[in-house]
KELUM-955620 format. One record per residue (C-alpha): x, y, z. Coordinates in steps of 0.05 Angstrom, whole numbers, padded with zeros to 5 digits, always signed. Layout:
REM KELUM-955620
XYZ/...
***
This chain:
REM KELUM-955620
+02406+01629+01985/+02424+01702+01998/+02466+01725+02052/+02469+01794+02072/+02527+01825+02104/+02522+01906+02138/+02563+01952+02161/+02587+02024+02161/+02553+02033+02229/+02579+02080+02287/+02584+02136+02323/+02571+02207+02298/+02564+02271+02324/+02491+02314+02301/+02501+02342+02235/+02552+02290+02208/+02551+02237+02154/+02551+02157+02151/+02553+02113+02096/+02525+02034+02109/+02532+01985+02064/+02497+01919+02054/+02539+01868+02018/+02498+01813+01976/+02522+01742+01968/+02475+01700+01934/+02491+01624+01950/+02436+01580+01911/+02395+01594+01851/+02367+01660+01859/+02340+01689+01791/+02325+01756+01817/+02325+01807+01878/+02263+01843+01867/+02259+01892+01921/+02321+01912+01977/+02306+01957+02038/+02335+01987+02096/+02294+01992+02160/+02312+02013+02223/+02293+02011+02301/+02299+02059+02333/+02307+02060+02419/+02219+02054+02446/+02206+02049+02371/+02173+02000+02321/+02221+01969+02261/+02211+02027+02204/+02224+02027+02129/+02278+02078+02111/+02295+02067+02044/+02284+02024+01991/+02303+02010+01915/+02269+01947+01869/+02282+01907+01807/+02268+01973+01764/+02319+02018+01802/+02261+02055+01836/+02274+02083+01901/+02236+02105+01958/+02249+02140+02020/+02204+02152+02085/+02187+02225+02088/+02234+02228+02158/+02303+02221+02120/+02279+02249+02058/+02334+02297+02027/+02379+02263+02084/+02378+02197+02069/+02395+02162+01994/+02391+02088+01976/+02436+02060+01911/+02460+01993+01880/+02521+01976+01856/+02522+01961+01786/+02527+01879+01786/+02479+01892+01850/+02520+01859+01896/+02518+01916+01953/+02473+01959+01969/+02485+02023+02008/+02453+02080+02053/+02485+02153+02047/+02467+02191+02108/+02467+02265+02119/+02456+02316+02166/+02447+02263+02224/+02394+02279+02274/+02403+02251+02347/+02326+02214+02334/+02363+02176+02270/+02393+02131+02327/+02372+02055+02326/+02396+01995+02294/+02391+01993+02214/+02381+01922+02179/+02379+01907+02105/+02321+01872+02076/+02324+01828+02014/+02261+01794+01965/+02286+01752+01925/+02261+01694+01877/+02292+01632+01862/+02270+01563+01822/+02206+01534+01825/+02173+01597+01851/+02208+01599+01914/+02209+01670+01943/+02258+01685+02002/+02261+01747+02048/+02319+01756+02079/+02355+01803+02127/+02418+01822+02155/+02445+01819+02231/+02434+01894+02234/+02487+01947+02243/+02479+02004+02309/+02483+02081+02286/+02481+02123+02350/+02481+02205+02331/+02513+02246+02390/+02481+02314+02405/
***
């Protein structure tokens, strides 16, 4: 149905910049992605919403990143990505990518990806 693919994840000192991306292969007949997210869990924490973007190109951001963090789509929305700046050690955790999507018949899916590690060195 949809497959989601991450990376950009890694290593980075306090202060620095990462990029992840999300790659979107849809396999069946989806007829829309209505909503895409990134969450994240951090190390003691609860899974958190970042960022996220829906069908109208609206985006959100949790009031944590905001002015750090920005979520965009590629134009055929096959990716999308996570621009992080001015890392803070407490940005540490493991980020996943969250589809909705909706397919024939009604069918609604919610998908995620495997998840991709961001560790910020102080």
């Amino acid at each position: 149905q949809v497959q989601l693919v991450e990376s950009g994840g890694g290593l980075v000192q306090a202060g620095g910049s990462l990029k992840l991306s999300c790659l979107v292969s849809t396999h069946g007949n989806i007829l829309s992605i209505d909503y895409m997210g990134w969450y994240r869990q951090s190390p003691g924490e609860q899974r958190e919403l970042v960022a996220s973007i829906n069908g109208r190109k609206e985006t959100f951001t949790a009031d944590s990143v905001k002015g750090r963090f920005t979520i965009s789509q590629d134009s055929p929305k096959n990716s999308i990505y996570l621009q992080m700046n001015n890392l803070k050690p407490e940005d540490t955790g493991v980020y996943y990518c969250n589809a909705q999507s909706r397919g024939l018949r009604g069918a609604r899916y919610d998908t995620w990806g495997q998840g991709t590690q961001v560790t910020v060195a102080s």
